[in-house]
N, C-alpha and C positions, 0 to 999 in steps of 0.2 A: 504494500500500500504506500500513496508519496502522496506528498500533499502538491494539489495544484493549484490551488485559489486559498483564501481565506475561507472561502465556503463551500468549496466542493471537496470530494476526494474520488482518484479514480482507485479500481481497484482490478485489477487484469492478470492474469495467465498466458505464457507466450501463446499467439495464433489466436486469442481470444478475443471479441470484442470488446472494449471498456464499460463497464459497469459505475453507472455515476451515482451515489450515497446520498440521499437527500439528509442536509445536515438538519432538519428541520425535523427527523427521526427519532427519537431517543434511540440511544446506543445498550443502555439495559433496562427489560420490562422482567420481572417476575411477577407470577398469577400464581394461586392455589384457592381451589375450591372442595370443601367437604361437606359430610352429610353423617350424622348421629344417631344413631334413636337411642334415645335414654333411658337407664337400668331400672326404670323405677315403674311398679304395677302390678299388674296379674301376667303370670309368668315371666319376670322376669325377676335381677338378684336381690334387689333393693324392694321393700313393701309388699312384695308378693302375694301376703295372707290382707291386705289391707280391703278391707270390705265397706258396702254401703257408699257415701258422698267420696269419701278420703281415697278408695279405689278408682272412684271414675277419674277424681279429677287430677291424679297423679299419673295413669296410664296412655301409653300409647305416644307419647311423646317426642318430635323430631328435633333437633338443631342441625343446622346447616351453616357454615360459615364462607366468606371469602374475601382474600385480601388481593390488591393490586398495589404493589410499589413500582416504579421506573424512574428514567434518570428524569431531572427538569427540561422541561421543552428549551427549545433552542429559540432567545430572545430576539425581535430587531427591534436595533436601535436607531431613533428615528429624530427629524428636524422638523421644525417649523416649516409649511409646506407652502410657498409661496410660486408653487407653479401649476394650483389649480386649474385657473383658470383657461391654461395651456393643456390639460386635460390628463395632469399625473396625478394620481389619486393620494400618493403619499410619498414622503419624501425622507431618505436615510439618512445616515451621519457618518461622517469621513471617521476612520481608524486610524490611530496617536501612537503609532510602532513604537513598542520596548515600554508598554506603559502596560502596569498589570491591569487586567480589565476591573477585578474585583475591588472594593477600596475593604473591607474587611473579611477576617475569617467566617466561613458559613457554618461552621458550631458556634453553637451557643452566641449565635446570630440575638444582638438585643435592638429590634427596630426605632427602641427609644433615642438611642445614641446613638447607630451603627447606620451606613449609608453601603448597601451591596454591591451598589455601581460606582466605580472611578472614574469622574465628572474629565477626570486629566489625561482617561484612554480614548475622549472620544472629542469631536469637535465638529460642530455644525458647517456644513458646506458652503460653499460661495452661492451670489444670488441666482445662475444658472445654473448649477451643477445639481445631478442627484446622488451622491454622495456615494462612497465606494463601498459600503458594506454589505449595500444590495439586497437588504433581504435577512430573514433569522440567521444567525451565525452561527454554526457549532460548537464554537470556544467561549461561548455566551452562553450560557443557562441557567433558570428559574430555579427554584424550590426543587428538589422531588418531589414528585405525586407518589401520594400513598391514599392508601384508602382498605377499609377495613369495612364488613357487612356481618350481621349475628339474622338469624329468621328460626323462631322456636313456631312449632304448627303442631298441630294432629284434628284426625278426621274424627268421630263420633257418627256411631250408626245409629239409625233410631229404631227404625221398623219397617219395613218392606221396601230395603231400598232406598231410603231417605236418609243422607248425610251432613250432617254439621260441619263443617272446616273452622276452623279457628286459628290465626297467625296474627305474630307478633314478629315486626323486621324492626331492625335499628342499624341506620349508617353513623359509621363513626360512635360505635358504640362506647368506645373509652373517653369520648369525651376531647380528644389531642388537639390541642391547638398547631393548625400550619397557618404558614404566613401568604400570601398571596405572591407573585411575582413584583417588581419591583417600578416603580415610573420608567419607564424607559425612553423619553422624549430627552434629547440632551439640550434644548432652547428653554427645560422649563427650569432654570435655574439650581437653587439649592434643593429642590425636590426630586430632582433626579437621582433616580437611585434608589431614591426611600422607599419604604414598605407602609401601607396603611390601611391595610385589612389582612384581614383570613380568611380560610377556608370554612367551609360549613361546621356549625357544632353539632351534635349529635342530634339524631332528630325520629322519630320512633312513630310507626305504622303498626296500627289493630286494624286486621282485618277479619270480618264474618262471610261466610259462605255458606248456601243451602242447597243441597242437591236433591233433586226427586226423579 
């Protein structure tokens, strides 16, 4: 693999075509999904003799869980866009060679004091130019995404055929604060860079179902 642009990579085998990388990919996604029924009822290790209300409402029981972590989307970094009216939709920011992009460490990232972006890696273009970064960068990236899912269910039969469902889902069940990605407009002065939200807090779904 070599690098041929700021934002491309090719990646080739002799006699092969070039395969061009969209930097705008995350580089690593890990997923895992599962599914439980829990020990707890009639015939199973936990409560098993448990009879009358305490039997029904302990039995049969699903949880299912899943999480998605990857790396952070790949950022662009963008200007003041004064060539609308010429029909560019948006307009990028020239790259400050041999300047870390980052202005602080991403642990223990504290958005109160801490700016993510290095206001001194980038620099707003001339009044015709649209700037050379072209587009999300690879060497420029947001947050990790993560995300976590819990979904507790089970069915209830009643009588000829007719079923109860009952589910409970929760995202972001623990509750984690992430941070949102970062201002990324380099004309907006001292706010470039900052962080001033987050992602969703936990947020919790009852659902009922009746089948006949």
């Amino acid at each position: 693999m070599r690098n041929v642009s700021n934002t491309n990579y090719t990646l080739a085998y002799p006699g092969e075509r070039p395969l061009r990388i969209d930097p705008g990919t995350p580089p690593h996604t890990f997923s895992f999904s599962w599914t439980y029924q829990l020990p707890f009822g009639r015939d199973r290790k936990f409560l098993s003799g448990g009879s009358g209300i305490v039997g029904k409402i302990v039995s049969d029981w699903n949880v299912a869980g899943a999480l998605r972590y990857s790396s952070g989307a790949a950022l662009a970094i963008t200007s003041q866009n004064n060539l609308g009216p010429l029909g560019y939709t948006i307009k990028y920011a020239d790259r400050v060679e041999g300047v870390d992009v980052y202005s602080h460490s991403r642990s223990g990232f504290d958005p109160a004091v801490d700016r993510y972006l290095n206001s001194a890696a980038f620099a707003a273009p001339s009044a015709f130019a649209l700037g050379n970064t072209l587009g999300p960068v690879g060497y420029v990236r947001g947050f990790a995404q993560k995300s976590e899912a819990l979904s507790f269910s089970r069915q209830v039969n009643i009588a000829n055929g007719r079923r109860v469902g009952i589910g409970i889902d929760l995202s972001n069940p623990f509750n984690f604060v992430r941070w949102n990605d970062p201002n990324t407009t380099i004309t907006s002065g001292a706010a470039f860079g900052s962080v001033t939200g987050t992602q969703g807090a936990r947020t919790t779904q009852i659902n009922v179902t009746y089948s006949f």
